[in-house]
C-alpha positions in Angstrom: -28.6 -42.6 40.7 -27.0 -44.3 37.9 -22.9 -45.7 39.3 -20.4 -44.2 36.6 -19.3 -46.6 34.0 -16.4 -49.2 33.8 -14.4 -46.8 31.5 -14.5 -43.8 33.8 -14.0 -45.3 36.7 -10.7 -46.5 35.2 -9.6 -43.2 33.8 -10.1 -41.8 36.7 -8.1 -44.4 38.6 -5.2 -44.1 36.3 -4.6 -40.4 36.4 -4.2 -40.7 40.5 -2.0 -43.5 39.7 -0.2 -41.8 37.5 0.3 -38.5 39.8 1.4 -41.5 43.0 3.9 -42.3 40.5 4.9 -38.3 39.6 5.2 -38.1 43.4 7.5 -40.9 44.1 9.5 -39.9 41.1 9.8 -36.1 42.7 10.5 -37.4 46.0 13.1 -39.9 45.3 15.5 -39.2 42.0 14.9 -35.6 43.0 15.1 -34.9 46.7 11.8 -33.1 46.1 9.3 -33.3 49.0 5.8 -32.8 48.7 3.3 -32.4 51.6 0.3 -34.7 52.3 -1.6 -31.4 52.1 -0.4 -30.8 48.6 -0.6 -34.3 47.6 -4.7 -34.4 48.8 -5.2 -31.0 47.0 -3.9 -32.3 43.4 -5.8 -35.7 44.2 -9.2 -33.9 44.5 -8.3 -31.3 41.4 -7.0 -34.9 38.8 -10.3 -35.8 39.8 -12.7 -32.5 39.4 -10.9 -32.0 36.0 -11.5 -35.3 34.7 -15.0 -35.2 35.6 -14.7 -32.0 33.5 -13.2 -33.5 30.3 -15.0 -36.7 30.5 -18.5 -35.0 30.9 -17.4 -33.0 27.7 -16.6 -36.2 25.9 -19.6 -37.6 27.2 -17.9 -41.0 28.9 -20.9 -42.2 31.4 
């Protein structure tokens, strides 16, 4: 089994990243709280969708 490549790992990475961020955002500026529940449940979706997309673009 082949490890996935620099690039996707780093995609992939950055989009959890980037929904940490959303999160904190919500949760502080707007008195917004989010579960851990929901939190783990758009983690693992972020990461099934991107293997989607970068399957279609064909990113190793």
């Amino acid at each position: 089994m082949k490890l996935p490549s620099r690039n996707r790992i780093i995609i992939e990475i950055s989009l959890v990243l980037i929904w940490f961020v959303l999160r904190y955002t919500l949760e502080n500026h707007y008195d917004f709280n989010i579960p851990f529940y929901v939190s783990f449940i758009v983690i693992i979706s972020i990461l099934l969708f991107a293997q989607k997309i970068l399957d279609i673009f064909n990113i190793k």
